[in-house]
PDB file of N, CA, C and O in Angstrom:
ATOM      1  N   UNK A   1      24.533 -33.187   6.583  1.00  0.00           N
ATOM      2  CA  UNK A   1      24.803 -31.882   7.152  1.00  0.00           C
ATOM      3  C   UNK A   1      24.117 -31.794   8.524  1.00  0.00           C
ATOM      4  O   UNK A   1      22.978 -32.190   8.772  1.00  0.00           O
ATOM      5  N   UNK A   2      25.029 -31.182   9.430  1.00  0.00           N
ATOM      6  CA  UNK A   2      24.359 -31.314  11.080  1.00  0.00           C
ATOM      7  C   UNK A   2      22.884 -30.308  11.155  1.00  0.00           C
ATOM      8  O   UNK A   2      22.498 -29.706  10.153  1.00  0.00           O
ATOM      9  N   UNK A   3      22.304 -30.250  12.199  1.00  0.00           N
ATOM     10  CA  UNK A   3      20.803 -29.455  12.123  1.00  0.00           C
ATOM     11  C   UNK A   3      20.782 -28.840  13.508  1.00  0.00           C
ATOM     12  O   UNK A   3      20.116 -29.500  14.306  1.00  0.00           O
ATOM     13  N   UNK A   4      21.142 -28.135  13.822  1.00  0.00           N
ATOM     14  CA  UNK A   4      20.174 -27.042  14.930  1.00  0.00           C
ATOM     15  C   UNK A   4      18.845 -27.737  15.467  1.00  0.00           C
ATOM     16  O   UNK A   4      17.857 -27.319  14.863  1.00  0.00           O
ATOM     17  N   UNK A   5      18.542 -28.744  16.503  1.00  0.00           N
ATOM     18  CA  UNK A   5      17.580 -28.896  17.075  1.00  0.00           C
ATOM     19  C   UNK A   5      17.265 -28.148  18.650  1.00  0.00           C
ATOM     20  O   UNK A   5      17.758 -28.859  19.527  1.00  0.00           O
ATOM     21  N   UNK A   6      16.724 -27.174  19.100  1.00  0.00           N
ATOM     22  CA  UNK A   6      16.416 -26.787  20.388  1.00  0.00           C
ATOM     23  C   UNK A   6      14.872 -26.154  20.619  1.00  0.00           C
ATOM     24  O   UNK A   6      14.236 -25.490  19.800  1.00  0.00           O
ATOM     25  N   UNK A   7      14.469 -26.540  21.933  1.00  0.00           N
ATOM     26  CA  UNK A   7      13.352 -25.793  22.534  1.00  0.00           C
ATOM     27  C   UNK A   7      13.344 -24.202  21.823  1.00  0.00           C
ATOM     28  O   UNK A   7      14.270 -23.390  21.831  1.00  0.00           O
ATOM     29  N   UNK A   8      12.015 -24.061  21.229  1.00  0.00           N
ATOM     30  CA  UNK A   8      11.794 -22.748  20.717  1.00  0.00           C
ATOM     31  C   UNK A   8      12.323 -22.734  19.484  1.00  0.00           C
ATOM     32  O   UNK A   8      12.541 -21.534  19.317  1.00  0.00           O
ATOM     33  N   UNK A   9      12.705 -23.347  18.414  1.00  0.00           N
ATOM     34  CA  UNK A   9      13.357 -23.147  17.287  1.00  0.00           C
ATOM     35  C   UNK A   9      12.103 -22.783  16.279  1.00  0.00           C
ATOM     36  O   UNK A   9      12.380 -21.857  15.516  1.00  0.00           O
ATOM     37  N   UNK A  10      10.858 -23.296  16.135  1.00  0.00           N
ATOM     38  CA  UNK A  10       9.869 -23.905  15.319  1.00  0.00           C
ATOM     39  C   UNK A  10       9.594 -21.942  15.932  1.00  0.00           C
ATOM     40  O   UNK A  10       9.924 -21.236  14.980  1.00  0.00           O
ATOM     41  N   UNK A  11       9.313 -21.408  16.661  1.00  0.00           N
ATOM     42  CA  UNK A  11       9.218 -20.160  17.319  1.00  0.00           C
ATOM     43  C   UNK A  11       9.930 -19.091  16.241  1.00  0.00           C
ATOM     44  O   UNK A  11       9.482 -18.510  15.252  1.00  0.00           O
ATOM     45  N   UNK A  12      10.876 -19.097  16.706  1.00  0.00           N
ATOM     46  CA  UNK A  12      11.683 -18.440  16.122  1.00  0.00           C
ATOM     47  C   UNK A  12      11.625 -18.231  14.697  1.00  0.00           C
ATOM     48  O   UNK A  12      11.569 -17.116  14.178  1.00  0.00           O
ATOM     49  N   UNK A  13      11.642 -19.558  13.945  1.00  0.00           N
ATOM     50  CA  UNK A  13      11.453 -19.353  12.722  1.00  0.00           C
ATOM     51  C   UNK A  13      10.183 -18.881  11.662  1.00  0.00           C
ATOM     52  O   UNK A  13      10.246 -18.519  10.487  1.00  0.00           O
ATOM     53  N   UNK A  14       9.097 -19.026  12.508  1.00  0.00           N
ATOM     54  CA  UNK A  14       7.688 -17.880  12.337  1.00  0.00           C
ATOM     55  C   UNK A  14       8.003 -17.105  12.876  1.00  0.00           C
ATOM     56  O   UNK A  14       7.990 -16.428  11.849  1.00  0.00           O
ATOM     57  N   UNK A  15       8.475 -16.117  13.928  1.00  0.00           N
ATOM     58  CA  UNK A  15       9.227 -14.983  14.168  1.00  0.00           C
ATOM     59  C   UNK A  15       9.364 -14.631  13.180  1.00  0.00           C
ATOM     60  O   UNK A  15       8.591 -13.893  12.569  1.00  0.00           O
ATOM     61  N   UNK A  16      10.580 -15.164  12.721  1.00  0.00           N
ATOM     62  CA  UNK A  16      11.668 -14.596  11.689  1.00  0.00           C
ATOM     63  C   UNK A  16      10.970 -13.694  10.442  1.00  0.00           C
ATOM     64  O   UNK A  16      11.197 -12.524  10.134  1.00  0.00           O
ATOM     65  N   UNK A  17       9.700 -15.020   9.618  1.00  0.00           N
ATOM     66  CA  UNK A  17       9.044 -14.879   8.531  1.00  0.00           C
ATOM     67  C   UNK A  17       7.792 -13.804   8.911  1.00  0.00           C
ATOM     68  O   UNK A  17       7.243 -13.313   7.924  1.00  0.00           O
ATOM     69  N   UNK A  18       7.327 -13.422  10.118  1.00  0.00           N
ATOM     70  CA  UNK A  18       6.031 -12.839   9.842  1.00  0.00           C
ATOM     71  C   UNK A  18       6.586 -11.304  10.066  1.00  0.00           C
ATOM     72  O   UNK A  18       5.681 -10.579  10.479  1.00  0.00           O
ATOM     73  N   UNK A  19       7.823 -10.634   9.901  1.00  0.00           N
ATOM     74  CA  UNK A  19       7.919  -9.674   9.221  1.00  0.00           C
ATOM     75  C   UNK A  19       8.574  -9.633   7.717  1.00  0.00           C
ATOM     76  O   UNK A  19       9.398 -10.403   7.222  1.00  0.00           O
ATOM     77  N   UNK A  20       7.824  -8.278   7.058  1.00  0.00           N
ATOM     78  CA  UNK A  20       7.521  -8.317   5.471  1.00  0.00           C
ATOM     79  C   UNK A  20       9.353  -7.684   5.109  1.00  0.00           C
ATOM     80  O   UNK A  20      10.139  -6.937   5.693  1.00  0.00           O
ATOM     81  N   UNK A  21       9.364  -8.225   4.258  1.00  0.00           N
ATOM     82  CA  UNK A  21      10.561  -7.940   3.617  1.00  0.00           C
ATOM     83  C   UNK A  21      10.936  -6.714   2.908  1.00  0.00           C
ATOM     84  O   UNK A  21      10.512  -6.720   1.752  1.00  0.00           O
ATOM     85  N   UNK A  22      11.729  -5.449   3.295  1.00  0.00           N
ATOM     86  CA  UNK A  22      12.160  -4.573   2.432  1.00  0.00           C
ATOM     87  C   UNK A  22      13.112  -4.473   1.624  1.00  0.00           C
ATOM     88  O   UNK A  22      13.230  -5.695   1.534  1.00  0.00           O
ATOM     89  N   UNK A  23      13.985  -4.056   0.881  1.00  0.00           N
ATOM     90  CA  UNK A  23      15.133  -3.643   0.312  1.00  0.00           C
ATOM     91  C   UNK A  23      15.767  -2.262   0.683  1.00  0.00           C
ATOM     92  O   UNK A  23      15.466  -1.180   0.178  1.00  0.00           O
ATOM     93  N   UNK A  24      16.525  -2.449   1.475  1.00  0.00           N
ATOM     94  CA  UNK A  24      17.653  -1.310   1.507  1.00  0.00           C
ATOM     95  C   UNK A  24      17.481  -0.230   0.409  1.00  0.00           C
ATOM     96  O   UNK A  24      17.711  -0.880  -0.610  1.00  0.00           O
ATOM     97  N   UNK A  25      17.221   0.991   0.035  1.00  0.00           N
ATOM     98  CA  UNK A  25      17.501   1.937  -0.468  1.00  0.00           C
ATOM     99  C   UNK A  25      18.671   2.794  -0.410  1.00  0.00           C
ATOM    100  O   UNK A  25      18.752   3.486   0.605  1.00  0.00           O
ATOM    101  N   UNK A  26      19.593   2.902  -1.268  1.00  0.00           N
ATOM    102  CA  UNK A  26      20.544   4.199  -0.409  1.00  0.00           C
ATOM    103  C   UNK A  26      20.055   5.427  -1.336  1.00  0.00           C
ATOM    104  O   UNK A  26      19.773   5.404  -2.534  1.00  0.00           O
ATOM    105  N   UNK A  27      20.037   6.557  -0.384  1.00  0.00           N
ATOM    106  CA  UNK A  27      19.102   7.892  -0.755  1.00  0.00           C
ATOM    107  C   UNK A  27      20.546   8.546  -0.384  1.00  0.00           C
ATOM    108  O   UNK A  27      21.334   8.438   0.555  1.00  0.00           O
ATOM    109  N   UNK A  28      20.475   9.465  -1.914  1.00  0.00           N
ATOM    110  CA  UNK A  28      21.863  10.303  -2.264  1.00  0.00           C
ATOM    111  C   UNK A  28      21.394  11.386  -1.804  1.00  0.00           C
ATOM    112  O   UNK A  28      22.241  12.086  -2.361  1.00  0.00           O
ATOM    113  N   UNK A  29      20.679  12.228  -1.187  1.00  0.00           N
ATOM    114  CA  UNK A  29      20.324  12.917  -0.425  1.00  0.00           C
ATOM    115  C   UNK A  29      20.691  12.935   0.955  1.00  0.00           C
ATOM    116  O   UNK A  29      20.535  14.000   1.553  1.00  0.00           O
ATOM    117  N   UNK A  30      21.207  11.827   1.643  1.00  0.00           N
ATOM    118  CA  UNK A  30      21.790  11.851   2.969  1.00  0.00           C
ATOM    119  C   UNK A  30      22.654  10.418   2.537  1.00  0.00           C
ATOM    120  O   UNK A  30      22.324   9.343   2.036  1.00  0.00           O
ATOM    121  N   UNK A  31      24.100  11.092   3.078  1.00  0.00           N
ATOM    122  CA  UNK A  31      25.373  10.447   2.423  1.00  0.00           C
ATOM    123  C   UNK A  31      24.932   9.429   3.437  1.00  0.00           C
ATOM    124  O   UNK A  31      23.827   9.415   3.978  1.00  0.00           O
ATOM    125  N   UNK A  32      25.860   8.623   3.627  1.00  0.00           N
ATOM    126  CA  UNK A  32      26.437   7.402   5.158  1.00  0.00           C
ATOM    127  C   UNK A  32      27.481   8.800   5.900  1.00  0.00           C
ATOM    128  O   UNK A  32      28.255   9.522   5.271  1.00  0.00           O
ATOM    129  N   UNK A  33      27.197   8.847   7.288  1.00  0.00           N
ATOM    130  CA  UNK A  33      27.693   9.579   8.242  1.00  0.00           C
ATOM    131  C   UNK A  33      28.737   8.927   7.903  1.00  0.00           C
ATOM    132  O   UNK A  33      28.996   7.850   7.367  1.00  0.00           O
ATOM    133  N   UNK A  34      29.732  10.531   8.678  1.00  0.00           N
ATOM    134  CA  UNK A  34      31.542  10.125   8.405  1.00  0.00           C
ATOM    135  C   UNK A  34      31.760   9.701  10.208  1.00  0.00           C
ATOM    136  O   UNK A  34      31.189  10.143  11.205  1.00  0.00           O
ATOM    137  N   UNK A  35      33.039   8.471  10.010  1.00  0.00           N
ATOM    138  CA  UNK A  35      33.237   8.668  11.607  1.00  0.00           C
ATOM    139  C   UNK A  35      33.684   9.844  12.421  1.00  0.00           C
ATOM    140  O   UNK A  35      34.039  10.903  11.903  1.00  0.00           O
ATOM    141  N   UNK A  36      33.652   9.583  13.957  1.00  0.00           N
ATOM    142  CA  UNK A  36      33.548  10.418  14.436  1.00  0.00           C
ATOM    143  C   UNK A  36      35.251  10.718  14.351  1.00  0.00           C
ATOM    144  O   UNK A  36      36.043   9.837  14.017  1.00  0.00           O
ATOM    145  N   UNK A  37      35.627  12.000  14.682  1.00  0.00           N
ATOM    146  CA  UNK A  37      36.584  12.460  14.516  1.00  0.00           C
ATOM    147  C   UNK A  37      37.621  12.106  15.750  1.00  0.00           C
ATOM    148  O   UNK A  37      38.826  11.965  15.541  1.00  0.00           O
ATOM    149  N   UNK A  38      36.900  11.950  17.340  1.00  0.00           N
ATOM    150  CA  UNK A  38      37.985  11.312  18.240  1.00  0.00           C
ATOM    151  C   UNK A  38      37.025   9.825  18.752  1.00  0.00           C
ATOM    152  O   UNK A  38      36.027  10.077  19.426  1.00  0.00           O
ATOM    153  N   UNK A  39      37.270   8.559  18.492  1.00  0.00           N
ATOM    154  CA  UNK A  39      36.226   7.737  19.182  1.00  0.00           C
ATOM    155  C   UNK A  39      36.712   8.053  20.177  1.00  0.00           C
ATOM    156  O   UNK A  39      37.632   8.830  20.434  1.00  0.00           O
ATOM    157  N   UNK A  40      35.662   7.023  21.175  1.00  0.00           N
ATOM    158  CA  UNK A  40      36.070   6.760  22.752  1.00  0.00           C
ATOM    159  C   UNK A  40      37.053   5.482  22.688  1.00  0.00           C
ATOM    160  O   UNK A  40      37.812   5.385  23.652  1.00  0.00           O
ATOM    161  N   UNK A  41      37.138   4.612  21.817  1.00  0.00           N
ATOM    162  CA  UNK A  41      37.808   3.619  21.627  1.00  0.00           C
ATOM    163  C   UNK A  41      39.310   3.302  21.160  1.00  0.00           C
ATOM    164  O   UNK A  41      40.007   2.294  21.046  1.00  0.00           O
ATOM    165  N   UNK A  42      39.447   4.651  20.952  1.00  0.00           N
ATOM    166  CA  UNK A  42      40.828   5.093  20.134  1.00  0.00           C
ATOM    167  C   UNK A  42      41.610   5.871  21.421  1.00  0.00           C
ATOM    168  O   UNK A  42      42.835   5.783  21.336  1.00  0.00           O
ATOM    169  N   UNK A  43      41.180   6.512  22.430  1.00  0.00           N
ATOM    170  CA  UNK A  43      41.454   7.441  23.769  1.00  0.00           C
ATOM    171  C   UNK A  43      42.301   6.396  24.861  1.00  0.00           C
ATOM    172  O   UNK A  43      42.014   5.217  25.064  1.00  0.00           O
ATOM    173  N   UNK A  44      43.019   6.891  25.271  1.00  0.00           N
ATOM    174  CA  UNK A  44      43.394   6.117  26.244  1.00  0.00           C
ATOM    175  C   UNK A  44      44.034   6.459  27.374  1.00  0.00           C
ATOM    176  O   UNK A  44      44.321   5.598  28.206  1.00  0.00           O
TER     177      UNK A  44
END
């Protein structure tokens, strides 16, 4: 299997690990926002 070798990789990957890990909660107290009703992306 091929490997990702580049300047800064060994970096990155202590990056990655020295923040602590949470789990997602979803709190039924505040839904997921609805979309917006006109995007800007939909306008033309």
């Amino acid at each position: 299997m091929p490997t990702l070798e580049f300047k800064g990789k060994q970096f990155i990957y202590s990056h990655h690990l020295s923040f602590p890990f949470r789990e997602l909660k979803v709190d039924a107290a505040n839904p997921t926002p609805r979309p917006a009703r006109n995007p800007r992306w939909m306008t033309t």
